[in-house]
N, C-alpha and C positions, 0 to 999 in steps of 0.2 A: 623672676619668672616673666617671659616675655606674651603679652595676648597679640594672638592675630586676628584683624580685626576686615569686618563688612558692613559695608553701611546701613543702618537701621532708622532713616529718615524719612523722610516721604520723597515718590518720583521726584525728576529731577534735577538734584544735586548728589554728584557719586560719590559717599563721606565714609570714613573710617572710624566702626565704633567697635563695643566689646563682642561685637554675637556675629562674626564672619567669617569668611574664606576670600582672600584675592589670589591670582594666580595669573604670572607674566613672565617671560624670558629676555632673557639680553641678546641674545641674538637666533634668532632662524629665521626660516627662510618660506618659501610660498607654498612647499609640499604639507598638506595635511590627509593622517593618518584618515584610513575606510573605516566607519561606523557603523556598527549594526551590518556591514555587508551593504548597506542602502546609500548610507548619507556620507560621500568618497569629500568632501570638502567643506572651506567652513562656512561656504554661500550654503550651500545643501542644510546643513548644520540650522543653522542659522531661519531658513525657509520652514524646515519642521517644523520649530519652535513658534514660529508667527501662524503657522497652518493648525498644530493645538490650540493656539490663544483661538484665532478665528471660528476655530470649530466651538468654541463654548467650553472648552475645558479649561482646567485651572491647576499650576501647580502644589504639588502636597507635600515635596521635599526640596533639596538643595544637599548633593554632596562632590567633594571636592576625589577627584580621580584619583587612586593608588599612586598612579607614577607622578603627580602633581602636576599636570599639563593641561588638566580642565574640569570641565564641570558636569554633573550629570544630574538633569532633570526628571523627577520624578511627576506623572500627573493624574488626575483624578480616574480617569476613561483609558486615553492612551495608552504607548508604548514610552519608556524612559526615551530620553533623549539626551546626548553626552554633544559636548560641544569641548573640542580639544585645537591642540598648539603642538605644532612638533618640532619639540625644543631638540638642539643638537649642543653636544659637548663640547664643541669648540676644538682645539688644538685636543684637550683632555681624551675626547674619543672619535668615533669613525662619526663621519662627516657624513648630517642626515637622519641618523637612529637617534631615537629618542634620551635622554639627559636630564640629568638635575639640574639643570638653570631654571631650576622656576624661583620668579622673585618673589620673593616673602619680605612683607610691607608689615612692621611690628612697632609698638612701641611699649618700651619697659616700663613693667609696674612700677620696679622700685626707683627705678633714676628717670623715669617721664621722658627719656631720648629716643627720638625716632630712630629706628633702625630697619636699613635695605638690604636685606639677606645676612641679617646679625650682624652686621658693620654698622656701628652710629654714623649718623653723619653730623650729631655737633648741634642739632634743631632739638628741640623741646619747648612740643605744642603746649598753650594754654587747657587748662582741664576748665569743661565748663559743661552744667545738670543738661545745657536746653542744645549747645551743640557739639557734633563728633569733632573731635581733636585734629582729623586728617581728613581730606576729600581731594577726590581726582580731579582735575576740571582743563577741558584747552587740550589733555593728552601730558599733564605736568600735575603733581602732587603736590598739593597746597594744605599749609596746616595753620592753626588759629595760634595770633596771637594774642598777649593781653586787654588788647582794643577788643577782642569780641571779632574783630576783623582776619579773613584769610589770605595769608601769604605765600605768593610761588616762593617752592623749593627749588624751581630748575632744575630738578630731579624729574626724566621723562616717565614718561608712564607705558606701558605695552604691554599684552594679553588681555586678560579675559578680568572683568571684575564683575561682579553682582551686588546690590546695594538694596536694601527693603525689609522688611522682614514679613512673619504672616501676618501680622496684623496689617499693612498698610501694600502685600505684593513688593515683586522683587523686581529689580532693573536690571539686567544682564547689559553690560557694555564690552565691546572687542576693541582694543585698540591697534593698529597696524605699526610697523615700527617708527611711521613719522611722530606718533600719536594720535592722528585722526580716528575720532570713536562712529563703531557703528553700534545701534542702541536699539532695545527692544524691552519692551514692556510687561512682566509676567504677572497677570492676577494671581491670586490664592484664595482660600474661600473664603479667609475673613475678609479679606479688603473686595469681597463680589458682594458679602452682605448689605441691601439696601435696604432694609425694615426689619425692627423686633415688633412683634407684639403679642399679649396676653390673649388665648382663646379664651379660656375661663379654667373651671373647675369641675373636674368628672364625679367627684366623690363627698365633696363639703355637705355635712350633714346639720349645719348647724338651724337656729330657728329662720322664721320668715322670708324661705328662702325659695325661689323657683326656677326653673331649667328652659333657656331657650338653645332652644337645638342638641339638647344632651347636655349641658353646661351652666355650672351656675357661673352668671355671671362674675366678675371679678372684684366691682363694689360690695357682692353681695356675701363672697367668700373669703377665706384666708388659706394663710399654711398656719398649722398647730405645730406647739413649741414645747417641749418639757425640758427642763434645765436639771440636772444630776450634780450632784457632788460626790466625789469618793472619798466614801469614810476612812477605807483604810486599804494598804495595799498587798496584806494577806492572802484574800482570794484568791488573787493572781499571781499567787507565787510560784505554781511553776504551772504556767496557762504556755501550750504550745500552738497558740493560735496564729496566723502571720502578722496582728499588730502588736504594736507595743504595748505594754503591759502597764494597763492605770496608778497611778500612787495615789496615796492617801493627799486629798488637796485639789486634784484634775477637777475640772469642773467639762461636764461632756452635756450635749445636748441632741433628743431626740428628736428630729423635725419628720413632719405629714406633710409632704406637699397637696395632699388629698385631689390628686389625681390631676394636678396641674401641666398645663398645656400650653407650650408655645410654637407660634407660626415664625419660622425661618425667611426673608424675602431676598433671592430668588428661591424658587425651590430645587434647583440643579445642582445646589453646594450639598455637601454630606455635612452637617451641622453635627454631628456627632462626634466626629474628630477634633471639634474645638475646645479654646477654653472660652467659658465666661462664667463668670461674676454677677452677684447679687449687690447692689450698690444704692444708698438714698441719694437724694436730692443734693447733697455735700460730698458724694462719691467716697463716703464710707463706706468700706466694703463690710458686709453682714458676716460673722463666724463662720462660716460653711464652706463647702467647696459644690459648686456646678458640675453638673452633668445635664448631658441632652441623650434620651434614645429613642428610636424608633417610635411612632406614636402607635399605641394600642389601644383597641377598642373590643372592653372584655376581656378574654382570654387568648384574641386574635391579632398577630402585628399585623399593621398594615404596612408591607415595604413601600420605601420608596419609590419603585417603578408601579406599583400599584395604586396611592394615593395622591401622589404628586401633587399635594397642596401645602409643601415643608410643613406636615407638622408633628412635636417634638411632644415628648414625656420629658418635665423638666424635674429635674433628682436632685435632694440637698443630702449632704453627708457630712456629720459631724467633725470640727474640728476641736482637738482636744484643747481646751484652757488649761493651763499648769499652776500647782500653786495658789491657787482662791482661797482667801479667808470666808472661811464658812460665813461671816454675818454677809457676804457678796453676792450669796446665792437667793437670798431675797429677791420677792419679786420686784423690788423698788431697783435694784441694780439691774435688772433685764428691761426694764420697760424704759433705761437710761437708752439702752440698746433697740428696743421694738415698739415701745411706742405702750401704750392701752388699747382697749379694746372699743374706748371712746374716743381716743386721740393717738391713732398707730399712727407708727413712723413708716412710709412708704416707698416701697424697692423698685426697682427696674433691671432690668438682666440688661448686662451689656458683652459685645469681646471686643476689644480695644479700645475706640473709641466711639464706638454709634450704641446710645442707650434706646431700651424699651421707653414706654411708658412708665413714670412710676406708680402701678397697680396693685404690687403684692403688699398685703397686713401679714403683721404675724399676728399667732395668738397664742393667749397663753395656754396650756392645755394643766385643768386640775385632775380630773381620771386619774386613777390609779394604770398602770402599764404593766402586765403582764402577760408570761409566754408558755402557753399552754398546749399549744399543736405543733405537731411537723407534718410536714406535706411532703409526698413521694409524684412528682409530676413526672408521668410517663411520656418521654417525650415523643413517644412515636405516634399515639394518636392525641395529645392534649389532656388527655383525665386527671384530673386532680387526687390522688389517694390521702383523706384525711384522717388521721389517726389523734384519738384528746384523750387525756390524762393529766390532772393535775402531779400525778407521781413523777418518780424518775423512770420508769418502765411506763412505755404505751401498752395498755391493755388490745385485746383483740387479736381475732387470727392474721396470722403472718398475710402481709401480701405479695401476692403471685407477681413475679416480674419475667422477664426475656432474657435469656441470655444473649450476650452481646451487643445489647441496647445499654445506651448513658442516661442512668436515670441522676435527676437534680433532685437535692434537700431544700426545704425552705420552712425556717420559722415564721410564726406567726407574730405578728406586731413585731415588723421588720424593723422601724426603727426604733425600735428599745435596745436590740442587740448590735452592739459594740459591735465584738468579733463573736468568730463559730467555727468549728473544723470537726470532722469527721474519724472516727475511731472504730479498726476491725479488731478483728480476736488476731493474733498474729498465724493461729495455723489456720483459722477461715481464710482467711488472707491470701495466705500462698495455697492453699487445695484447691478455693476458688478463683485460682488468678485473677482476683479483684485489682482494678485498676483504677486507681485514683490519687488524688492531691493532698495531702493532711490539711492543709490549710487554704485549700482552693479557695478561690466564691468568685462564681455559686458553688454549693459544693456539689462534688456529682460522681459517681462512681461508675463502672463497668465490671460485670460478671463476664469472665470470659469463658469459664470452662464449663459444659454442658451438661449435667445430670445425666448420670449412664447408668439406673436403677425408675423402677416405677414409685419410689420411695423418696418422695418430697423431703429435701432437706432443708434446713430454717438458718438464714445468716442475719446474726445481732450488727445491727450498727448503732455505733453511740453517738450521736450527735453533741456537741459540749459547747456551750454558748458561755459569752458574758454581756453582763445587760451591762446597757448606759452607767449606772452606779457603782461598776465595779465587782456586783454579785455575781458569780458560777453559777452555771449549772449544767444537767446534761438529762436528754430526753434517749429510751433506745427504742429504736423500728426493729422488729424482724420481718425481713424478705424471705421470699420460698422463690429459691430462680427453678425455668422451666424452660426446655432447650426449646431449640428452634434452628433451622437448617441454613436459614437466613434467605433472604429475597436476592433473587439471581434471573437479570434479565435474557432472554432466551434467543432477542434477536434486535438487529435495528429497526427501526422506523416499520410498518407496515402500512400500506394502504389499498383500502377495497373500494373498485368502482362496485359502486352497487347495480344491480341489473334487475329485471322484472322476474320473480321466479314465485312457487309455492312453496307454501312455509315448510314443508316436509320437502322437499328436495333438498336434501345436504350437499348437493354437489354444485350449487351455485351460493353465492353470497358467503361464501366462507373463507378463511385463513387458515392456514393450516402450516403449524410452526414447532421446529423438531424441538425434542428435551435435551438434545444432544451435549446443550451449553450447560445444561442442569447436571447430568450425570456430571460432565467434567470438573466442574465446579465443588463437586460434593466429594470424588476422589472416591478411590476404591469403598473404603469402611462406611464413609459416609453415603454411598448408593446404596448397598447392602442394606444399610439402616433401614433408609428408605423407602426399597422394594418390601421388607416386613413392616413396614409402619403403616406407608400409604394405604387409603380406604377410597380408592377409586367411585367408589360406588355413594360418596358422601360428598365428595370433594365437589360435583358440577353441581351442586345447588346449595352449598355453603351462604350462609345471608350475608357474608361478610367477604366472600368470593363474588368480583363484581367487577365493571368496567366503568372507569370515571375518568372525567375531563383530567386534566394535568392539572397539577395544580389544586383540585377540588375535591377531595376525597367526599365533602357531603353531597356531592351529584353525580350520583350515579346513574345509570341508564338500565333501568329496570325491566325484566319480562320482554328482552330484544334479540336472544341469545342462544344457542342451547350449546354446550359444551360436550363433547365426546374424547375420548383416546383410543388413538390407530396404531393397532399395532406396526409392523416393520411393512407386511405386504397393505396396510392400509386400511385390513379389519377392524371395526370396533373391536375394544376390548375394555373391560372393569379391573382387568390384575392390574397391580402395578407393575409386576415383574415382565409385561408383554408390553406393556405401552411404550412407544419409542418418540409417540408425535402427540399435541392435544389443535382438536380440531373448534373453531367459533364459527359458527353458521349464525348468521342474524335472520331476525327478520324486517320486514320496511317496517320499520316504525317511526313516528317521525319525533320519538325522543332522542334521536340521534339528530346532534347538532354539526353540520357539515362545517362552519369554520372554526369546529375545536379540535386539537388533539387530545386524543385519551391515553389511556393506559391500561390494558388488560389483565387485572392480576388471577390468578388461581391461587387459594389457599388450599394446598392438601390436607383433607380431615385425617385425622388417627386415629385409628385401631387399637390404641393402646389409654384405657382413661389415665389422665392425669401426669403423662408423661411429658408432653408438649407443652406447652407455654398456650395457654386458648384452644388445646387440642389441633393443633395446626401443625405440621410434622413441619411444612415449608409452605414457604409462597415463590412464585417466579409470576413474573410480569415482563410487558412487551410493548412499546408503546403502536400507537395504527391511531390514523385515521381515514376517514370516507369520502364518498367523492361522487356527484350523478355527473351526468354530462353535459354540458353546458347548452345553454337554450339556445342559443345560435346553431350547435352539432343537430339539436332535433328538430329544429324549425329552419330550416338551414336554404336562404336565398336562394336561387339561382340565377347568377350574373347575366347570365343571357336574357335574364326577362327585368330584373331590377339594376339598370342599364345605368342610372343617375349614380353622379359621383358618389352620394351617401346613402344609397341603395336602398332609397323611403320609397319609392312610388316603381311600380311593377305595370310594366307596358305588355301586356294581357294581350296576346293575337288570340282570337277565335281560330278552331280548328276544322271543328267536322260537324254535323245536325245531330244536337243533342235533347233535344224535342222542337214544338210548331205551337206556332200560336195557331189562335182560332182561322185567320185568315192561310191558315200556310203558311207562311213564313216561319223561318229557324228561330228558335229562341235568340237572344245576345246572349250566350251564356258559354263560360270560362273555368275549365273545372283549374279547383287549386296544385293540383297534386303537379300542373304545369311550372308553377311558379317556385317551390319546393320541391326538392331535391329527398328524392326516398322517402317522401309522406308517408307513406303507407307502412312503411319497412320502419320508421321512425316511431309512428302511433304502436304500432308493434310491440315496441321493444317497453311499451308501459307508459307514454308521453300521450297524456290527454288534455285538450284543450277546448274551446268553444270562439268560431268564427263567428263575431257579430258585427253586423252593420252600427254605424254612428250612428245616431238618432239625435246629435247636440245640435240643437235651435240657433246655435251659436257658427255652426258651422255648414253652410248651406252650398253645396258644390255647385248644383246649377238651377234656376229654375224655381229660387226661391225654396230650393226641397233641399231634407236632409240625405245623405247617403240612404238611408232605411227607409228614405221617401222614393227613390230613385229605381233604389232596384232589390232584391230578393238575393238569400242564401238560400239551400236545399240543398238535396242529394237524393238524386233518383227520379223527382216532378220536377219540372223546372219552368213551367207553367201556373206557377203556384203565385197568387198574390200576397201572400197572409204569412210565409217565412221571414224572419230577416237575421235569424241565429239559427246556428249547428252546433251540436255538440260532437267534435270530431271522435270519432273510435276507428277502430282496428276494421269494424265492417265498412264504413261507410267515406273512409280515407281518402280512397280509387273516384268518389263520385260527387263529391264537395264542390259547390262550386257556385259563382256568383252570376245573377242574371239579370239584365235592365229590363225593370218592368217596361211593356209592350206601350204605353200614352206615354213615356216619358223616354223612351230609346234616344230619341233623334236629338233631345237637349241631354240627355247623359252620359250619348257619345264624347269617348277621350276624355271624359272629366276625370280627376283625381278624388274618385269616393274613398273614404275611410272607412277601415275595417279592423275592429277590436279586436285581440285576441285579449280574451278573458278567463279567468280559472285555471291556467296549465299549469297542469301537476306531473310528474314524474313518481311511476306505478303508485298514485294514486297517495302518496303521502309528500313527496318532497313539494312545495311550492315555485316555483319562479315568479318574477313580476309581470303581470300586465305588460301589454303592447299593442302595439299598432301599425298598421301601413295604409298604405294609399293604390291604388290598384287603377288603371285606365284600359276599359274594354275597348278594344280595338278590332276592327278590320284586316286582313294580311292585303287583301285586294285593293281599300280604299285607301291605305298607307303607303300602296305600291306605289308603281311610275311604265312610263311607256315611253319605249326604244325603237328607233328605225335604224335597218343599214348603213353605214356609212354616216346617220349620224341626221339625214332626211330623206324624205321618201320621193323616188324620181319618177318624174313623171314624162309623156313625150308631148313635145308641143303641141301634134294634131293627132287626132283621132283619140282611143281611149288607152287605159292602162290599166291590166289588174292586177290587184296589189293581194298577196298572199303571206304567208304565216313568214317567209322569208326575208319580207319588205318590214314589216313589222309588227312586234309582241308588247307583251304586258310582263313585269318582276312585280315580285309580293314586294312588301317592306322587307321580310328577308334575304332580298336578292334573288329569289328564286323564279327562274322564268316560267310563261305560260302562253299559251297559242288565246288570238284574237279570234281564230278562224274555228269553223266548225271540223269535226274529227269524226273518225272509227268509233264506235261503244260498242261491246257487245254487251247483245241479252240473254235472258238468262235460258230461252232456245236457240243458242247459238247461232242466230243469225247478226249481224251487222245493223247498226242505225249511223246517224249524224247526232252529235252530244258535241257541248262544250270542254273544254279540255279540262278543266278542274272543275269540281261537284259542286263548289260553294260560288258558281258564274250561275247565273238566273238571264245574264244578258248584254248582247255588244251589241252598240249603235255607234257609228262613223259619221261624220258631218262635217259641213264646212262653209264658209261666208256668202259662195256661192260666184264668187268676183275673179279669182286669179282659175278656179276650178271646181267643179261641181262630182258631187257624190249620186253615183247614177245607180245602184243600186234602192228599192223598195224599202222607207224608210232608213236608210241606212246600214239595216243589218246583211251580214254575209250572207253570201247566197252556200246554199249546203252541198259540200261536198259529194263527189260521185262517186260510188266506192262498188270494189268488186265484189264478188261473193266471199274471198278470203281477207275480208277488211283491208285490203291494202287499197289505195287511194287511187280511182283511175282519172278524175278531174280535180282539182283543190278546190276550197272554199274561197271565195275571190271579194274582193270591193272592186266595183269598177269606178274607174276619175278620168273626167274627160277637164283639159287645159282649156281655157276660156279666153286667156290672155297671151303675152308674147315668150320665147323663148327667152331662159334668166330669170323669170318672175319667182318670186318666192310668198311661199303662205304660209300657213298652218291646217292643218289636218285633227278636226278635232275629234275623242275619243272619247269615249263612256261605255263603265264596265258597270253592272249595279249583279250586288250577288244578294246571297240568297238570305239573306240577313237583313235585305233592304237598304244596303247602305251603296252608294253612287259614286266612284271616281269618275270623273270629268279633267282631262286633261290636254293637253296637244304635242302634237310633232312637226316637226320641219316638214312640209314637201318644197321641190326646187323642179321650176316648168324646163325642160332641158331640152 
């Protein structure tokens, strides 16, 4: 018999031992076969495979391709990845299609001769325990001689080889047809493991013992040990359970891990998939066989995407001894093996080569062991059904289970029992198309067929065990199945923006999602059912009918809800024969967690006792989740006013007189609704908030004062000294707004005060976070600037010049222009006056050095227009400038606008003496 072999050593060196696959050709050529449709060549190929490694994943298999042309990798996360060769048949077939040239690298058990596609070549490697007989190397196949040393065969190498195993990860090598290898490195999960170690012990009961963190420690605790001998091998003489059958001699042993726990390091590996071993200090391996599962706490796994700190439920399971002379079973011959209870022998878990610590004792266990319960674990919601009887028949009323749910058996004092398997009556069997394993484990059944009578029917299971020592026995459960329509989702995904409404309006906050998937699902007979079963009128206050996070069945969302059915036109209705839709109206509550998804089940109640399974005809469910609007949509900037790249500070222009101080003058006062975008419309829709000033000692804008020192919020007074918070609402939205106290204006002009938003809620339940900005009351007039024609204002060398609204104006900071000169107003008896052009001008003065040109006008102000009886303008408002100096001279023209707010621009223009 010929092995084909793959190297089983560490990276490296590419060797040939017994546990392989190589695969190479004698001749092709550069075309390689499309993979997956993705990976068209064996760079592509090849990139995958380094792009798994890099992502953190790890290979879980290794097989060799049907047509023998390559390799396909299996990995933890990923998609398989196949890395091929496209071998052609040479002269033998069409030139290009793939071919049996793949080389196969063997050597013979019985004659020890290397052989290249079943051809000896005449080589016969030395066998040696520490190295493989064959290794690639150079792109040539080198085998061991007697020297311990490896020899070129001058035999080339080419294709694909892989060398590793799971213990130590695999090496994928490609050689090209010169031989030059390209090389890549694949972890597995053994060779990823960098730490075992002992958490402790969930369950050791023994004396002087205490729990840190749930756990007795591991000095403190053991695993317990009862040792069996089988007296004879009668009992089990015709045991149809799946192991093999004890003889008189076996010696088997009962081990308690009592609740023992090991951490995995990384925690990314599935540890569960491996082997390891139980091994002392001399790497004796202990009787037993390892196992690792999911770590439980209680009655709950913790998965691993959940937990993610690797840690394991470590599981021993008896290995049969054959043959024991009874004096062997003495404790003097186990404690050769586990040590005393003053002097244990001490274990450590290993897989391959990286050991634990050695922590685990055994002990001996004297108790007596026996099996006196079975357990019926429902698996659908976790409840344990425990039924006790020392007899062979469990006493007690049958219990009620689901049809078409898999319930699990479980004896009590699990490791006493050997083997167990499961036994119906053979016409319950087929009447209830019961479905199960005779000899599964766990064991576990399924009732498939529904009770179609109000007349509870009772089905025997016998359960038949053999303990450790060889003894039979057998316990029987009676179940009472009770139908059930089964749980049928009704629609995808849902999700409700929630809005501000009252709790009685059903026409807002609600879902509303047809049965349409429900009738189809249940098929003609099974609606029918339905339509007479359902109890509408039970069904929306069901305590077990309820909405829960995914995942969570114990959080539910309680008194949030009210459930209705709409018939076809959309009426309520209680039949079930009319209902066509079920409608969920909420209300705000804020047990609704916005970043969970839920699941909304309905259990239909029954009209019928004792027909249904929990009295529940069906359940349908739907998954939805929630959603407000994002605090940015309700509090929502406006660019034009929060101008800065990261739109923290809001350049606040004053608009219009929204009250006077005591002297007359305008408040500085800036309603918010400016700087926000549909305030009002916003607060509206249920978004409440509270505008308050800074008051932090720590942060003093000007003046040694804090913003709360500086200036006042209100709405509606704005003369107020004693505000510095608002509580925004729906009334008071329109008139919110910020104002520099009157002794402090002229220092907290333009400063950057901070303003808290504090407490916003969304209708009064949803929370957001705290915030803040920075606000600068502003002038439109003292921001602005002043323009002349052409760019300066011309004047004539001799005599004077007046200069009018045409020579030149004022822009806000807006850009938006405005007359220097006096204008038309009318009042409010239709007669004509002289006003300034905009309402928030208090006053224009014109000046000048006095050298190049002089301002001949009475203090500098324009002189007032002369206006007809129909306002139109029969003289302008003028500045007159008389030239001082020579023709060419040029100045400045200087200007001051102060408005009504008392704030002053002072600026200048060109003049040019011409």
């Amino acid at each position: 018999m010929n092995k084909k072999f793959l190297s089983a050593i560490l990276f490296g060196a590419l060797m040939v031992t017994s546990t392989g696959t190589f695969v190479s050709c004698k001749d092709y050529d550069d075309d390689i076969d499309q993979i997956n449709n993705t990976l068209n060549d064996l760079k592509s190929q090849i990139a995958a495979l380094q792009t798994a490694v890099d992502n953190g994943d790890y290979v879980t298999g290794i097989t060799k391709t049907a047509d023998g042309k390559g390799m396909t990798f299996t990995f933890s996360k990923g998609s398989p990845v196949t890395v091929t060769l496209d071998v052609k048949d040479g002269e033998a077939g069409a030139p290009g299609t793939p071919g049996k040239d793949a080389q196969q690298v063997t050597v013979d058990e019985k004659t020890g001769e290397l052989k290249i596609d079943g051809e000896g070549t005449g080589i016969f490697p030395t066998k040696d325990a520490a190295k493989a007989p064959v290794k690639a190397d150079g792109g040539y196949w080198y085998t061991l001689n007697e020297k311990g040393e490896y020899v070129n065969t001058n035999i080339p190498v080419s294709g694909i080889t892989v060398s590793g195993s799971e213990a130590d990860g695999y090496t994928l090598t490609v050689y090209d047809a010169k031989g030059t290898p390209q090389v890549i490195e694949l972890p597995t999960a053994s060779s990823l493991i960098s730490e075992i170690e002992f958490v402790g012990y969930r369950s050791y009961t023994g004396t002087n013992v205490s729990k840190e963190n749930g756990f007795v420690p591991m000095h403190q605790g053991a695993v317990t040990y009862k040792a069996f001998r089988v007296a004879s091998s009668e009992p089990m003489k015709n045991w149809k359970g799946n192991k093999a059958k004890l003889k008189a001699g076996d010696v088997t042993v009962a081990y308690n891990t009592n609740g023992l726990v090991a951490r995995i390091t990384p925690n990314n590996i599935d540890a569960s998939t491996l082997k390891f071993s139980l091994v002392n200090s001399k790497n004796a391996a202990a009787p037993l066989t390892v196992s690792l599962s999911e770590f439980t706490n209680g009655n709950a796994a913790l998965t691993r995407a959940a937990s993610k700190n690797g840690m394991y439920n470590v599981n021993f399971a008896c290995e049969v001894i054959g043959n024991v002379p009874a004096a062997d079973i003495a404790n003097s011959a186990w404690e050769k093996k586990f040590g005393t209870s003053a002097n244990p022998i001490l274990f450590g878990l290993t897989s391959s080569t990286l050991p634990s610590k050695f922590d685990v004792a055994m002990e001996s266990q004297t108790a007596a062991m026996s099996i006196n319960k079975v357990k019926i674990d429902d698996t659908t919601n976790g409840t344990d059904i425990t039924a006790t009887d020392p007899t062979a028949t469990l006493a007690g009323n049958p219990h009620k289970i689901e049809s078409n749910k898999t319930y699990t058996l479980s004896l009590e004092e699990a490791a006493f029992v050997y083997d167990s398997y499961l036994e119906f009556q053979e016409d319950q069997a087929l009447y209830w198309k019961i479905e199960y394993n005779q000899a599964d484990a766990p064991m576990s059944f399924t009732v498939k067929r529904m009770p179609d009578s109000q007349t509870p029917a009772t089905i025997n299971i016998t359960v038949h065990y053999a303990q450790m020592d060889g003894i039979v026995g057998k316990k029987v459960v009676s179940v009472t199945p009770q139908t059930n329509l089964n749980g049928i989702q009704l629609s995808d995904m849902k999700k409700l923006d929630i809005v501000a409404a009252d709790a009685n309006d059903l026409s807002k906050n609600s879902i509303t999602v047809p049965l349409s998937k429900m009738v189809e699902a249940l098929g003609n007979d099974g609606y029918i059912t339905w339509k007479a079963d359902a109890d509408l009128t039970k069904t929306s206050t069901l305590a077990n009918g309820n909405i829960y996070i995914i995942g969570d069945n114990n959080a539910p969302i309680a008194d949030t809800y009210v459930v209705t059915f709409l018939k076809s036109d959309g009426k309520i209705t209680t039949n079930a024969a009319e209902a066509a839709s079920v409608r969920f109206t909420f209300k705000n509550n804020a047990a609704i967690k916005l970043d969970q998804n839920y699941v909304a089940t309905i259990n239909f109640a029954s009209n019928k006792a004792d027909k249904y399974y929990g009295n529940i005809v069906n359940t349908v469910y739907f998954p939805l989740s929630f959603s407000i609007p994002a605090f940015t949509d309700l509090l929502q900037k406006d660019e034009n006013v929060f101008m800065d790249e990261k739109q923290e500070v809001a350049s606040a222009y004053m608009l219009e007189k929204y009250d006077e101080t005591a002297s007359g003058e305008w408040t500085s006062t800036y309603k918010f609704k400016g700087a926000f975008k549909n305030l009002a419309a916003n607060v509206a829709k249920g978004f409440t908030f509270t505008f308050a000033l800074d008051n932090d000692a720590n942060n003093k804008p000007a003046d040694n004062k804090t913003s709360a020192e500086l200036a006042l919020i209100a709405a509606g007074s704005y003369n107020s000294t004693a505000t510095t918070s608002v509580a925004v609402t729906a009334a008071n939205a329109n008139d919110v707004a910020i104002t520099l106290r009157n002794d402090y204006k002229a220092k907290s002009y333009g400063k950057a005060l901070t303003v808290k938003v504090t407490a916003p809620k969304y209708v009064g339940v949803y929370t957001y976070d705290a915030t803040s900005f920075k606000i600068k009351v502003l002038s439109p007039i003292k921001e602005g600037k002043f323009m002349a024609e052409g760019g300066a204002v011309k004047i004539a060398a001799t005599g004077t010049t007046d200069i009018t609204k045409n020579n030149v104006w004022g822009e806000t900071s807006g850009a938006q222009r405005y007359e220097l000169f006096y204008g038309a107003s009318k009042k409010q008896d239709g007669t004509f006056d002289n006003a300034w052009s905009r309402k928030d001008i208090k006053g224009v003065k014109f000046s000048s050095d006095g050298i190049k040109f002089t301002v001949e006008n009475e203090d500098g102000v324009p002189t007032k227009a002369q206006l007809n009886a129909d306002g139109t303008t029969k003289v302008e408002s003028t500045i007159t400038l008389r030239a001082v100096g020579n023709k060419g001279d040029r100045s400045k023209l200087k200007v001051a606008v102060t408005d009504n707010w008392n704030y002053t621009i002072e600026k200048e223009v060109d003049v040019v003496v011409e």
